[in-house]
C-alpha positions in Angstrom: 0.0 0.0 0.0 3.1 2.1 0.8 4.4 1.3 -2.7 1.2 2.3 -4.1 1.0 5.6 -2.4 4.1 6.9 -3.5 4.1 5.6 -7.0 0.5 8.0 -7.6 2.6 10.5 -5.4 5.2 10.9 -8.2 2.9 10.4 -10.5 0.8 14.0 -9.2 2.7 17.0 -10.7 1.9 20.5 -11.8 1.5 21.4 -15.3 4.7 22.6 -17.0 4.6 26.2 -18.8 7.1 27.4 -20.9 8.1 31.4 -22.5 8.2 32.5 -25.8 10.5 34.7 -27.2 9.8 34.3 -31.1 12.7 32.5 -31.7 12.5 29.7 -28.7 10.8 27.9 -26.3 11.9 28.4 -23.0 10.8 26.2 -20.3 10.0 28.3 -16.7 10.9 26.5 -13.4 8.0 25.6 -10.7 9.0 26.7 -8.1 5.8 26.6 -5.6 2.3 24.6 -6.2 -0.6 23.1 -4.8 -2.5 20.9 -7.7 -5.0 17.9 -7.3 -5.5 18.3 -3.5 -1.2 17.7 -3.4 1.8 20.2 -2.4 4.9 21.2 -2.7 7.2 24.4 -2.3 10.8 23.2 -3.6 11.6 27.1 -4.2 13.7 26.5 -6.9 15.9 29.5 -8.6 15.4 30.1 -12.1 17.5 27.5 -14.4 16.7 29.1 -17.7 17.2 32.6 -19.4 14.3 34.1 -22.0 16.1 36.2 -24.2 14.3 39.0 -25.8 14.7 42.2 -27.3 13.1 45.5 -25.4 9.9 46.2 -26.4 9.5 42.7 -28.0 6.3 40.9 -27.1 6.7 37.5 -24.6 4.4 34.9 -24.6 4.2 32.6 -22.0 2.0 29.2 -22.6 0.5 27.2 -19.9 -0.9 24.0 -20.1 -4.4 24.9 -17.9 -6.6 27.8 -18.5 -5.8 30.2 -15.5 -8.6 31.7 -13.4 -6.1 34.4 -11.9 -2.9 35.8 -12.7 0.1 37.2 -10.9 3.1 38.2 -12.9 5.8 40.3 -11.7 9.2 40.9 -13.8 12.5 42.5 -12.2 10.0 42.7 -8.8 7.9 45.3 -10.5 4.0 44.2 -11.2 2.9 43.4 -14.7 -0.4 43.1 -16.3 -0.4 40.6 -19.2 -3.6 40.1 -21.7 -4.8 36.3 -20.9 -6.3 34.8 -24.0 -6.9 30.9 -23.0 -3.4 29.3 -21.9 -1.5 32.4 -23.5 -0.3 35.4 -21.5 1.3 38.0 -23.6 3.1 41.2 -23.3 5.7 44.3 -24.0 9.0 43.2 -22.4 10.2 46.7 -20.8 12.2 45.2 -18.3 14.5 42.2 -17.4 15.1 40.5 -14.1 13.7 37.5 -12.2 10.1 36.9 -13.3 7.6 35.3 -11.1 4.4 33.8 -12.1 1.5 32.6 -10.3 -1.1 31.2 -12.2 -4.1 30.2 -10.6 -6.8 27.7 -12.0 -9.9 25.0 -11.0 -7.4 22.7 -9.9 -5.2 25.0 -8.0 -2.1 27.0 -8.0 1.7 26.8 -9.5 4.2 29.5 -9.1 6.4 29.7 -11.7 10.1 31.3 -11.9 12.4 32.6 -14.6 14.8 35.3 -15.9 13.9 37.8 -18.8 17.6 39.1 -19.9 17.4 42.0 -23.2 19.7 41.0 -25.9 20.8 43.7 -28.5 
């Protein structure tokens, strides 16, 4: 039973989400979620950069339809239009970017850093 209840365990994960410069994909880490009745707060650091070019649009695609957003890039708020998975807008700043996406299911926070390339 043990066995069993950590298999379904690894099994229960949050739904990945991913940025889009344009030109790449560029997976975000999870950093804090609660999903399907399960937790978890690992509080991991970013692992990937999103290149972009200032002023460029970003698109960032989740895999749920989000009831509520939070996004926040270079610790300043930011209000991005929400069309079904898609969040989109105007990179005029870089830094860390945090994400929390809300949906029926529950929550994932979701970290990453927006660098400007020339």
């Amino acid at each position: 039973m043990l066995t069993l209840a950590v298999v379904v365990l690894a099994l229960v994960r949050p739904p990945a989400a991913y940025a889009d410069n344009g030109s790449a994909h560029v997976p975000l880490t999870i950093s804090s979620w609660c999903w399907a009745a399960h937790c978890s707060a690992p509080i991991a650091r970013a692992r990937h950069v999103i290149p972009v070019r200032r002023g460029a649009t970003l698109r960032i695609h989740l895999q749920f339809a989000p009831t509520a957003v939070a996004l926040a890039v270079g610790g300043v708020r930011v209000v991005p239009a929400v069309r079904g998975t898609e969040l989109t807008w105007h990179a005029k700043r870089a830094g860390g970017l945090s994400l929390t996406a809300t949906g029926v299911r529950g929550f994932v926070t979701y970290v990453g850093r927006v660098v400007f390339r020339s």
